[in-house]
C-alpha positions as CSV (number, residue, x, y, z in Angstrom):
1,X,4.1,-4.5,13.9
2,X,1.8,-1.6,14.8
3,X,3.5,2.1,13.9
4,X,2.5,5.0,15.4
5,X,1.6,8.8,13.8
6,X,5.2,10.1,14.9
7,X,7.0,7.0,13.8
8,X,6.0,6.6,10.4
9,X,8.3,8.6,7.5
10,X,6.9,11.8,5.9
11,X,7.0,12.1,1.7
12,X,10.0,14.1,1.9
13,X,12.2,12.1,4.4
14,X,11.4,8.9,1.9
15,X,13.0,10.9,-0.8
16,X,16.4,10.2,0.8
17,X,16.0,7.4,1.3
18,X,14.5,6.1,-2.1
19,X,16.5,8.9,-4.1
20,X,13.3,10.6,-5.3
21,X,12.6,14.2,-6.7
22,X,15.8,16.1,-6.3
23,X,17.9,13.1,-5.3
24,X,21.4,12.3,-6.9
25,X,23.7,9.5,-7.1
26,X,27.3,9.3,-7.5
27,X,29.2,7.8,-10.7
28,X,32.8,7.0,-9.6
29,X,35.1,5.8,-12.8
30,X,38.0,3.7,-11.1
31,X,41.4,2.0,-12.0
32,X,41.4,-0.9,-9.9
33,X,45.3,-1.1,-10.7
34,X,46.4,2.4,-9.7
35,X,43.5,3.3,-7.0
36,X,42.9,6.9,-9.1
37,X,38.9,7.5,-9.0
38,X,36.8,10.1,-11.0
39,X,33.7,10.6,-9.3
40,X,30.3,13.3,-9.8
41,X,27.2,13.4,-8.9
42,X,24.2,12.4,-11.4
43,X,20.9,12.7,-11.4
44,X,20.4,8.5,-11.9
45,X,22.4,5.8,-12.5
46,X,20.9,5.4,-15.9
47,X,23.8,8.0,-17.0
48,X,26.5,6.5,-15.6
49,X,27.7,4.3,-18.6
50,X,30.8,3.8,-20.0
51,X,30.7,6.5,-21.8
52,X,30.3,8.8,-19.1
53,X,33.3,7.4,-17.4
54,X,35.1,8.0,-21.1
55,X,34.1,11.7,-21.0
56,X,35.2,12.5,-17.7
57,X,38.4,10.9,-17.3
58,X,41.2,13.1,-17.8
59,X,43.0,12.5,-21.5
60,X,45.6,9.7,-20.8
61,X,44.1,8.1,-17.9
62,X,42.5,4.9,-17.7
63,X,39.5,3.9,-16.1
64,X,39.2,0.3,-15.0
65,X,35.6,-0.2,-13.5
66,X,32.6,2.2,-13.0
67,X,30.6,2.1,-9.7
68,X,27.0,4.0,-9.2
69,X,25.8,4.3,-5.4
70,X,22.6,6.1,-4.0
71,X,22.2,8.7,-1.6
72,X,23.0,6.9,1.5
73,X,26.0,5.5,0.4
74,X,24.9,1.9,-0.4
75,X,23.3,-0.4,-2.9
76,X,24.0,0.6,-6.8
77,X,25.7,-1.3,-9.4
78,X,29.1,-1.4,-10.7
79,X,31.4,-4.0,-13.0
């Protein structure tokens, strides 16, 4: 396949869509019983552990399953 000038990506456009400099991800913290989610963004998924989830719950809730997506919304890894 042969691209053109004007249809290849510039640097700054393959941020968003590889999550480079500047990018964020989101850390959601779910109960899979209740359907109550705690979510924020972060700057990788490397911080979204378990612990994280444990911090950011509110006291006396309980999260069931952590979830980290990329930009667009897709992809990421949960359990």
């Amino acid at each position: 396949m042969k691209l053109e000038a004007n249809d290849m990506l510039q640097r700054n456009q393959l941020k968003s869509v590889f999550g480079g400099d500047g990018g964020t991800v989101e850390c959601r913290c779910k109960n899979k019983h209740t359907g109550a989610a705690w979510f924020d963004s972060v700057s990788s998924c490397n911080v979204c552990t378990s612990s994280w989830c444990d911090n950011h719950v509110p006291p006396g809730s309980t999260w069931t399953s952590l979830i980290c997506t990329g930009p667009l919304g897709g992809g990421g890894y949960g359990y």
